[in-house]
C-alpha atoms as one frame of an Amber mdcrd trajectory, in Angstrom:
protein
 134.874  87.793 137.012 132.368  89.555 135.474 131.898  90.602 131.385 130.613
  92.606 129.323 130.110  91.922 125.348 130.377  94.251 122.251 127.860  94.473
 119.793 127.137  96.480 116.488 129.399  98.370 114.362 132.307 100.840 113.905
 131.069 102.992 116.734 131.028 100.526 119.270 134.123  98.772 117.610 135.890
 102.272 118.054 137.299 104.617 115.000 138.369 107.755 117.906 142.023 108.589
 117.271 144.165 106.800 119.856 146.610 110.334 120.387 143.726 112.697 121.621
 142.979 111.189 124.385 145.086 109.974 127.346 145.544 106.354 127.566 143.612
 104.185 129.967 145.506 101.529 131.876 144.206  99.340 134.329 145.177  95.959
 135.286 141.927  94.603 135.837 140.335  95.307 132.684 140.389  92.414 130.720
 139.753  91.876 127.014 138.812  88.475 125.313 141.766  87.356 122.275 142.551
  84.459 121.441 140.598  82.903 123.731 142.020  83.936 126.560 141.637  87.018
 128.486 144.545  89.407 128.285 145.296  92.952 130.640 143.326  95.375 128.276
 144.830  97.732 125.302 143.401 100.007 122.895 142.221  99.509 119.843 140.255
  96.885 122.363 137.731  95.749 119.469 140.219  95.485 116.927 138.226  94.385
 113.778 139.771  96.808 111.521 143.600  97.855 110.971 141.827 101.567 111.702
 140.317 100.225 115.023 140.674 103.135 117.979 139.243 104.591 120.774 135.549
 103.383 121.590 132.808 103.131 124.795 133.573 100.322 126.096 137.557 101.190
 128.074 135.568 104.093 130.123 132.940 101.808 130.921 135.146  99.202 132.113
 137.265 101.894 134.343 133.979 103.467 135.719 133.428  99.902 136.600 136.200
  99.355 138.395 135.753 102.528 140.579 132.602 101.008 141.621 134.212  97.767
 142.096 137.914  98.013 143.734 140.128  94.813 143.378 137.749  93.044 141.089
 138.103  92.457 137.092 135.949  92.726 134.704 136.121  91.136 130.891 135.474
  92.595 127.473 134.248  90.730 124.891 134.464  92.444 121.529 132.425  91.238
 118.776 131.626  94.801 116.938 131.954  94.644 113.382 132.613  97.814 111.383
 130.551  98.889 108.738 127.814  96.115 109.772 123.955  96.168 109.248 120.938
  95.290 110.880 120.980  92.231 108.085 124.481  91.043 109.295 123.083  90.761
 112.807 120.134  88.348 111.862 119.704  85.506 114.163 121.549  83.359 112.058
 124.156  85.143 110.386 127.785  84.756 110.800 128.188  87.800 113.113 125.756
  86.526 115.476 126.707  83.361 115.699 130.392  84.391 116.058 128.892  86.625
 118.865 127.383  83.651 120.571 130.425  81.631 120.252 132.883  84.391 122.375
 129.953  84.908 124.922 129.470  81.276 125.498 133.279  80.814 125.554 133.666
  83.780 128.004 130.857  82.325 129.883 133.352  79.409 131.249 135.124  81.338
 132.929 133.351  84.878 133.581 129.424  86.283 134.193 128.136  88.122 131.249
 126.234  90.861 133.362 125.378  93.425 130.297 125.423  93.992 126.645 126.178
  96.960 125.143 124.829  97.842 121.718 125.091 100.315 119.151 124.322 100.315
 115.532 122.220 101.915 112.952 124.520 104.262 110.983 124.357 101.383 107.505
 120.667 101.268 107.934 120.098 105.424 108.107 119.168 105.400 104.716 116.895
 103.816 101.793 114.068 103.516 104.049 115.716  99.971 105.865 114.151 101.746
 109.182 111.059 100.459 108.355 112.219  96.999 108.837 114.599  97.705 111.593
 112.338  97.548 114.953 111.739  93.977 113.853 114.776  92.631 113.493 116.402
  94.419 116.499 113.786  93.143 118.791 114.449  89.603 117.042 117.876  89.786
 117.901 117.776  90.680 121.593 115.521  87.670 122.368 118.036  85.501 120.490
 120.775  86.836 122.588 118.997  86.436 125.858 117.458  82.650 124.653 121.487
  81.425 123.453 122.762  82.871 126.668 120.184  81.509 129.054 119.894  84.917
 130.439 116.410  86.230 129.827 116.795  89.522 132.172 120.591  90.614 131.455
 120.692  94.183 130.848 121.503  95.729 126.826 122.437  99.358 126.975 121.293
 100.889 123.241 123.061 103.992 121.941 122.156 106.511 119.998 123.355 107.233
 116.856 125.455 110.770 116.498 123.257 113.657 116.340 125.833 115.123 113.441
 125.170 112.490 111.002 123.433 113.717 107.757 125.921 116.702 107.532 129.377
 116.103 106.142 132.056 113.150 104.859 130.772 109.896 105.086 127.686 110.803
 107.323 126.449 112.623 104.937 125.033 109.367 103.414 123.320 108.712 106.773
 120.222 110.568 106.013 117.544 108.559 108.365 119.343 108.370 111.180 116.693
 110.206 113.175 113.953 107.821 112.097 116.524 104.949 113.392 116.996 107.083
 116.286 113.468 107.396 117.473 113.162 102.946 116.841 116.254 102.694 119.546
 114.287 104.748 121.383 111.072 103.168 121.303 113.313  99.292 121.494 114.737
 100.334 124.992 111.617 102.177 126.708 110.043  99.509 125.658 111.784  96.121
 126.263 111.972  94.673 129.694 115.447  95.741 131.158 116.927  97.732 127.775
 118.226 101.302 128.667 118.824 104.191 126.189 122.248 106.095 126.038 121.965
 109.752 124.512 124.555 110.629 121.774 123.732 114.668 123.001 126.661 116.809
 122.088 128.978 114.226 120.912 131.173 115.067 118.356 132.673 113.358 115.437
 136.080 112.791 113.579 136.592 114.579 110.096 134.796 111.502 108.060 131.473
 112.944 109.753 130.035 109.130 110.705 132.635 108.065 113.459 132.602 109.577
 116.887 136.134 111.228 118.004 137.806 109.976 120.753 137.308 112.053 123.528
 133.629 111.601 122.984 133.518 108.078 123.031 134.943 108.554 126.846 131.857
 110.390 127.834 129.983 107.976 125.598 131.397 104.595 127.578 130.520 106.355
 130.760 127.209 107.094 129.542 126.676 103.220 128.905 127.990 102.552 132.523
 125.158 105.109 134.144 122.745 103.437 132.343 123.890  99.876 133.536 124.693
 100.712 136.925 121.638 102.921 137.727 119.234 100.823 135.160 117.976 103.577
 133.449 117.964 105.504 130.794 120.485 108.320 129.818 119.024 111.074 128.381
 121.301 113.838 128.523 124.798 114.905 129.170 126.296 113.721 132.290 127.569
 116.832 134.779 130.850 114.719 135.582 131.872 114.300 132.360 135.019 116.816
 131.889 136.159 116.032 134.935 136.171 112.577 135.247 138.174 112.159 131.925
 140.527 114.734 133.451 140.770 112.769 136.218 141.195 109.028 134.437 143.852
 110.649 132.742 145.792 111.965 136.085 145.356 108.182 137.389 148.856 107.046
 139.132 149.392 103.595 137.727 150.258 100.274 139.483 153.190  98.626 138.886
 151.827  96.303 137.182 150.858  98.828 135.011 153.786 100.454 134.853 155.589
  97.420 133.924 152.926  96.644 130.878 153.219 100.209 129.557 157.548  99.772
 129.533 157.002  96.573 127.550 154.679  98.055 125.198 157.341 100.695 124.076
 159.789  98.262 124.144 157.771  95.804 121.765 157.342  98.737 119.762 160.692
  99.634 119.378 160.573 103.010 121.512 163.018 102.032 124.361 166.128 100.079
 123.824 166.572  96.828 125.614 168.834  98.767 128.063 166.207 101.354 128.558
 163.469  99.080 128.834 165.579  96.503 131.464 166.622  99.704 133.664 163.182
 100.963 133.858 161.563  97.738 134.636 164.505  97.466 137.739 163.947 100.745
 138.931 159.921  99.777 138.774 160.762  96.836 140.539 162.901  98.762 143.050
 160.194 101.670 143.977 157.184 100.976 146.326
């Protein structure tokens, strides 16, 4: 199987609110918990009780488009509110980072990384340190993981930031902007992934939901083509509209019916006729 891990902060972690946008189900989508990889459900990167919708479920389904009847792993290690300082080669989110990736590495190939962070160093002038420690902590990655040539997709921070709620504290984030920029043209196998006409929730820092689904698919044209993204994909709108029309499997089918039952939404008589007549159609 091949994986994918999760680096940075809220954004890649996923704040998007889970009701505005259609749910994504797919059997072979796995995510790493526990240490063990489970059928996939959002919040995916659930380091906060507020964890949501983020990039990395739409890459994973683009992914599977490409590649019918084969799995692919998440491994989320994004940790909200984190900065450039928390990812230092040494410091506990790396090394927890390391751990899950070497871990998944028993029983998966890690064939990409995607990154985004940058919103808790947009201000106070920490860009001037930033390029540093970035490029620091890609060659650690690559060194731990034996894998000098995997590919890192590197977003960009939102475009909105700087302007209301909790982004308005994000004052820099152009000058961080322009150092992602500079990291991925730069860097042997690193690919940029415009934020262009995203949108955010009301806080003004996280991205809303239905943009991190253009986002995620965003991050998978950069990995699957190897190059950068610089504006807004044409396919977009339609294929969210047409991820969200997606006629489940039965497996699928059966996982969503015990989610609402281990939710308390159906009854156990509900939920035991449904799975039957599941069980029952072709």
């Amino acid at each position: 199987m091949k994986s994918i891990l999760l680096l940075g902060q809220s954004n890649m972690a996923g704040r998007g609110f889970i009701e505005d946008v259609p749910p994504i189900y797919n059997e072979y989508i796995n995510m790493l918990r526990n240490g063990r990889w489970q059928m996939m459900a959002e919040p995916l990167n659930f380091d906060r009780h507020v964890s949501g919708v983020g990039p990395a479920v739409s890459f994973a389904q683009a992914w599977t488009e490409d590649h019918p009847g084969e799995s692919i792993g998440v491994i989320p290690c994004a940790e909200g509110g984190s900065s450039i300082d928390e990812w230092a080669i040494d410091g506990l989110l790396t090394r927890h980072a390391i751990s899950e990736a070497k871990f998944a590495m028993e029983t998966s190939e890690i064939v990409g990384i995607l990154w985004h962070q940058g919103e808790s160093d947009s201000y106070g002038e920490r860009y001037k340190t930033y390029e540093e420690k970035l490029l620091s902590l890609i060659s650690h990655f690559r060194n731990e993981l034996n894998a000098p040539d995997i590919p890192i997709m590197i977003g960009e921070l939102g475009h909105y930031l700087g302007e209301a709620g909790f982004g308005k504290s994000a004052v820099e984030y152009k000058q961080i902007n322009q150092i992602l920029s500079k990291v991925a043209h730069n860097e042997k196998n690193c690919y940029f992934v415009t934020s262009k006409g995203l949108t955010a929730n009301p806080d003004g820092i996280h991205i809303d939901a239905f943009s991190q689904r253009k986002f995620g698919l965003r991050y998978y044209e950069a990995f699957s083509r190897q190059k950068h993204v610089l504006d807004i994909l044409d396919i977009e709108h339609e294929w969210i509209e047409k991820v969200a029309k997606r006629e489940l499997t039965k497996n699928e089918r059966i996982f969503v019916q015990s989610t609402k039952f281990a939710l308390g939404q159906l009854s156990f008589e509900e939920f035991s006729m449904n799975i039957s007549n599941i069980n029952e159609s072709k």
